[in-house]
C-alpha positions in Angstrom: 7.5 30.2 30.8 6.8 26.4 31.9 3.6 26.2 29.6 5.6 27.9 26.3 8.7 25.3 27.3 5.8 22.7 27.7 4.2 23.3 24.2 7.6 23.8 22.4 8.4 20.0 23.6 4.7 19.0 22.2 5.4 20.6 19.0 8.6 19.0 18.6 7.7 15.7 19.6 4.6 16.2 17.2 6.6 17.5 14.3 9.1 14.5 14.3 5.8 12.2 14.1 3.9 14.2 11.7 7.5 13.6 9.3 7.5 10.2 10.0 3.4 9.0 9.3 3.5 11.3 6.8 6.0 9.5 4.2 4.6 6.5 5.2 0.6 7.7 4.9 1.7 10.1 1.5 4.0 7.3 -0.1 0.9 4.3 0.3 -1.6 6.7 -1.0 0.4 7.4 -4.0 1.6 3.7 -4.7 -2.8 3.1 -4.1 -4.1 5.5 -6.6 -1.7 4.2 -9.1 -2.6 0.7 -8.7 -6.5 2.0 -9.0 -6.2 3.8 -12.0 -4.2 1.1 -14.3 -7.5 -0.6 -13.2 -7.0 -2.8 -10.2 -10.9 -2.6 -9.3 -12.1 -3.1 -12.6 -10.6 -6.7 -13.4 -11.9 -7.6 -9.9 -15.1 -6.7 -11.8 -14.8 -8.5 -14.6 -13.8 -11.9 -11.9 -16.8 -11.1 -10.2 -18.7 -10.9 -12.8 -19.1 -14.4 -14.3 -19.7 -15.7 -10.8 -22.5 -13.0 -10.2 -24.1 -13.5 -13.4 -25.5 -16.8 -12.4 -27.4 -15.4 -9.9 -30.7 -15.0 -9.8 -30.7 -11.0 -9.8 -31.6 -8.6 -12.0 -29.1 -7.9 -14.1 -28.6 -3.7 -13.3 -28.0 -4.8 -9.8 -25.3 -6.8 -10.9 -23.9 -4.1 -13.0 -24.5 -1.7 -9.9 -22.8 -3.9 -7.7 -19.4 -4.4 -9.5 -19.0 -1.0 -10.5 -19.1 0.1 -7.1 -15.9 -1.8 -6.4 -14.2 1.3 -8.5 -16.9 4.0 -7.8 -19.7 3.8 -5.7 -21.1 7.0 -7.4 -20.9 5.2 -10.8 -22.5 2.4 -9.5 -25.7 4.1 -7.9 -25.9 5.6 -11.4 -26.6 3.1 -13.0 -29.1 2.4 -10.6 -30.8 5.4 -10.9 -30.8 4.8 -15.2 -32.2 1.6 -14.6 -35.1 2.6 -12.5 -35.6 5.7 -15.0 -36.0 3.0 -17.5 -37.8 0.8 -15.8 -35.0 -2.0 -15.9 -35.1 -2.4 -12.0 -38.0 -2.0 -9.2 -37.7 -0.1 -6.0 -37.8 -3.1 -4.3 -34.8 -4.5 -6.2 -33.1 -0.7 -6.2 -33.3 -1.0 -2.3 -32.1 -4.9 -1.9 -29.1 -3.7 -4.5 -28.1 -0.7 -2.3 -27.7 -2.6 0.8 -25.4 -5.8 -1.9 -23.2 -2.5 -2.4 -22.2 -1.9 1.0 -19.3 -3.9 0.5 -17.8 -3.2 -2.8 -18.5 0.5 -1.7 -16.6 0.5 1.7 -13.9 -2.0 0.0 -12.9 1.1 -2.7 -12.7 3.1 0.5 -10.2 0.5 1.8 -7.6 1.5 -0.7 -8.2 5.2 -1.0 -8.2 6.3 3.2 -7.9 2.7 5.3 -4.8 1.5 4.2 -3.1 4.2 3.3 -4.2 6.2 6.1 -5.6 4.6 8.7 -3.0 1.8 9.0 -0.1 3.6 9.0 -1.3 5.9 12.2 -2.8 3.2 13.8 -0.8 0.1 13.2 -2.7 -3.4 14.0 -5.2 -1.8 15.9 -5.9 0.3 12.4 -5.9 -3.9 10.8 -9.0 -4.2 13.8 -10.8 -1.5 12.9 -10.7 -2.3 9.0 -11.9 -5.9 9.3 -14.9 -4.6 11.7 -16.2 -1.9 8.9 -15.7 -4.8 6.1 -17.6 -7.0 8.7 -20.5 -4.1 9.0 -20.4 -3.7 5.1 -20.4 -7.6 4.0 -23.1 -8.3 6.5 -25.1 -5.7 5.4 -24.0 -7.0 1.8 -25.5 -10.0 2.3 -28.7 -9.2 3.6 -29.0 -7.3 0.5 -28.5 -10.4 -1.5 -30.8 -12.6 0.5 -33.4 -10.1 -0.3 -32.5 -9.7 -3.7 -32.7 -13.3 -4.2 -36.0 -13.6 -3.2 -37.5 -10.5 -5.2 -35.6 -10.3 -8.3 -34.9 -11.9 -12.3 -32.0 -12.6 -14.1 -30.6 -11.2 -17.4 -27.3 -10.8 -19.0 -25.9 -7.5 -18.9 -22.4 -6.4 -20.0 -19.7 -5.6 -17.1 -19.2 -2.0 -16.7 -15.6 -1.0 -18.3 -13.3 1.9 -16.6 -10.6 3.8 -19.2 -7.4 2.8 -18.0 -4.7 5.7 -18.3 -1.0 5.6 -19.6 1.7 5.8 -17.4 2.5 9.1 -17.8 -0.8 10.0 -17.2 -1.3 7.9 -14.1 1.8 9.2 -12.9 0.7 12.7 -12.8 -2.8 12.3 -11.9 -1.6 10.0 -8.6 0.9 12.4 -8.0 -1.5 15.5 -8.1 -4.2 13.4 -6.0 -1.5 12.9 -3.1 -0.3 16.2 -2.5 -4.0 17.3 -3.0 -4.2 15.0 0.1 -1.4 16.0 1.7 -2.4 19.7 2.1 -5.1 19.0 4.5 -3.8 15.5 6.1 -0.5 16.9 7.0 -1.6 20.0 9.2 -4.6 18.2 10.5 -1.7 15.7 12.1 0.6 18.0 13.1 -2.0 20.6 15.1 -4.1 17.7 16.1 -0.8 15.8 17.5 0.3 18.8 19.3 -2.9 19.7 20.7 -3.7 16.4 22.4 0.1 16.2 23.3 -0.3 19.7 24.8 -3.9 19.0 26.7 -2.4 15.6 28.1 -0.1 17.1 29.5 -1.5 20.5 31.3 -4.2 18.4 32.6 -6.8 19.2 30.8 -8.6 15.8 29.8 -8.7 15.7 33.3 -11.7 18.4 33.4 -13.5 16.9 30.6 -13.2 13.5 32.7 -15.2 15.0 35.1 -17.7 16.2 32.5 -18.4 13.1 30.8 -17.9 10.6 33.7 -21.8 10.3 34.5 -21.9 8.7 30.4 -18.7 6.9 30.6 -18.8 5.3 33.6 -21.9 3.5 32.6 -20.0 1.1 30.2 -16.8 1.5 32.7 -14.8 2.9 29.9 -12.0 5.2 30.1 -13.3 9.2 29.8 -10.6 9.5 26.6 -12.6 6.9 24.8 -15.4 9.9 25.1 -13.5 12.7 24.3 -12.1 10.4 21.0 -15.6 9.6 19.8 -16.8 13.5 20.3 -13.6 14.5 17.7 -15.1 11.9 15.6 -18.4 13.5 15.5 -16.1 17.1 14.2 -13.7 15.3 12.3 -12.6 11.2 11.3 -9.2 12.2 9.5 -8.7 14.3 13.0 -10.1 11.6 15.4 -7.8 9.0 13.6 -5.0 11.5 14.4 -5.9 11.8 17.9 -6.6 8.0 18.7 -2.4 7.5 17.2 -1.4 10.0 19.4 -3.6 8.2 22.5 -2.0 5.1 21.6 1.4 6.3 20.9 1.3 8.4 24.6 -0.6 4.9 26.6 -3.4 7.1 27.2 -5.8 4.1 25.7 -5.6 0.8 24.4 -6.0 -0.9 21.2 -9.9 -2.2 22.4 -10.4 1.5 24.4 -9.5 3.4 20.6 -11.7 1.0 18.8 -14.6 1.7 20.8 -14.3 5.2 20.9 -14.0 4.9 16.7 -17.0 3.0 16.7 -18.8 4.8 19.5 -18.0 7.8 17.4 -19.4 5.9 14.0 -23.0 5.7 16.2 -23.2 9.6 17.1 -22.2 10.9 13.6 -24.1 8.2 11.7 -27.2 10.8 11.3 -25.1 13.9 10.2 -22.7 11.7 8.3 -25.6 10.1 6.2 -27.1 14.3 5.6 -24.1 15.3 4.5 -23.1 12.8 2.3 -25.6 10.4 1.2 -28.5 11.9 1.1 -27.5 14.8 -1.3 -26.7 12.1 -3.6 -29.3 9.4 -3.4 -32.3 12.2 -3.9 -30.6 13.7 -7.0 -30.4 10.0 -8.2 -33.9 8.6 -6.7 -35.8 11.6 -5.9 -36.8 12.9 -2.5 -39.0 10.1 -1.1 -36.9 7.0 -2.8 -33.8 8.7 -1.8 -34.5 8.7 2.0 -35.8 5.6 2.2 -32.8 3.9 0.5 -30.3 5.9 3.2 -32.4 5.6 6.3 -33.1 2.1 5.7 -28.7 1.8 5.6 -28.1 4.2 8.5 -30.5 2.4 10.6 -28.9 -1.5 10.0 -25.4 0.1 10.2 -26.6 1.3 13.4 -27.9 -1.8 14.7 -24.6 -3.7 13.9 -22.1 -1.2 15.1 -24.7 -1.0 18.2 -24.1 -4.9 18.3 -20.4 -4.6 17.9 -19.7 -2.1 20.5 -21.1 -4.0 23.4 -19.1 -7.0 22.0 -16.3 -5.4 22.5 -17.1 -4.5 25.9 -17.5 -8.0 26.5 -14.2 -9.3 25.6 
């Protein structure tokens, strides 16, 4: 009877904060994707683009670079139609992959960081956006450094986006957040109500003894462990679960962003199968198109490496 009491308290505490992050998380997302689709990211592009022009690059990597800032995929298309036509080398293909780090990660910024991330998280959500824009623009700029020493100018015209009419931007952001909305809003809710629920029937406790031998290494709390592990399953779900360690005092703002980033490190292989590697190999090939991602898994590596023993420093 204590334990069904116990989780009926969890699941009202968790359903009163799933309502509340929700309107916020569901209300951003939509005000977002109507700002992105009257073309927000594209006359960023077309700023950029008389300062990038200038630049001693080739002039696909320009191209690839500023679309990126709307779609990463549309940008790394153009990459792969420039190498087809022999507009762009491998050398320059790779140098221009690692330049669109951070107008990739930045059009992530406005479809999941802000509206997501932010609103769970609060400021320490603010910390963790800065310190992927910080992995991204130093990887960014690498990219350019080497681009600068490898590559030709040429003009080339800014890519263009269709910009939709209101009533068509309406619907399509409307349709695109409750799309969201199906799987955010049960992910918060169960995910709340499990971690309310473990907390308190004691059952971090066990896994504290599991994972002490690892965590007590970097003296760091066990839940920082058990946060990076649900990263490695889920991000939406381990962004859930580090709001509900902060909401509960279970961790603080520099515990959850270790954990994040700890948990950034152990999915960084299966994240990069999964995802980028389907797509750079139908663009580049096989060989080209492993290349291109281990050569980015392996400096993101490094720097979050870099960034997590910062941290532990301060």
């Amino acid at each position: 009877m204590y334990y069904i009491m116990l989780l009926f308290e969890c699941v009202k505490t968790s359903l009163y904060y799933t309502i509340k992050i929700s309107i916020v998380v569901l209300l951003t997302m939509f005000i977002v994707n109507y700002i992105m689709n009257i073309g927000a990211m594209n006359k960023l592009s077309e700023y950029l683009f008389s300062f990038l022009k200038k630049l001693n690059i080739n002039s696909i990597s320009i191209s690839s670079i500023l679309a990126c800032f709307f779609s990463p995929t549309v940008g790394y298309s153009i990459l792969a139609e420039g190498l087809k036509e022999n507009k762009i080398t491998e050398k320059e293909l790779i140098g221009t992959s690692l330049a669109n780090s951070f107008p990739s990660v930045l059009s992530h910024i406005f479809t999941f960081f802000i509206p997501v991330v932010i609103p769970i998280l609060g400021w320490t959500g603010v910390l963790f956006i800065l310190i992927r824009l910080g992995v991204a623009f130093t990887k960014t700029i690498i990219g350019f450094l080497y681009l600068f020493s490898i590559s030709k100018n040429d003009f080339y015209e800014v890519p263009k986006i269709n910009k939709l009419n209101k009533k068509e931007n309406l619907k399509k952001s409307l349709t695109k957040t409750l799309k969201f909305s199906k799987r955010f809003i049960p992910t918060m809710f169960f995910m709340m109500t499990l971690v309310l629920y473990l907390y308190k029937v004691g059952f971090f406790n066990y896994i504290e003894k599991l994972i002490q031998p690892i965590i007590s290494v970097l003296n760091l709390n066990p839940n920082v462990g058990i946060l990076a592990l649900t990263e490695v399953l889920n991000v939406q779900a381990a962004i859930v679960m580090a709001g509900g360690f902060l909401n509960e005092n279970i961790l603080s703002s520099k515990e959850v962003l270790i954990g994040l980033i700890i948990g950034n490190v152990l999915t960084f292989s299966t994240r990069y199968v999964k995802h980028s590697l389907p797509l750079h190999v139908s663009l580049f090939g096989a060989k080209l198109g492993t290349k291109i991602v281990m050569i980015n898994a392996i400096i993101t590596l490094i720097l979050d490496i870099f960034i997590i023993f910062g941290l532990l420093l301060v």
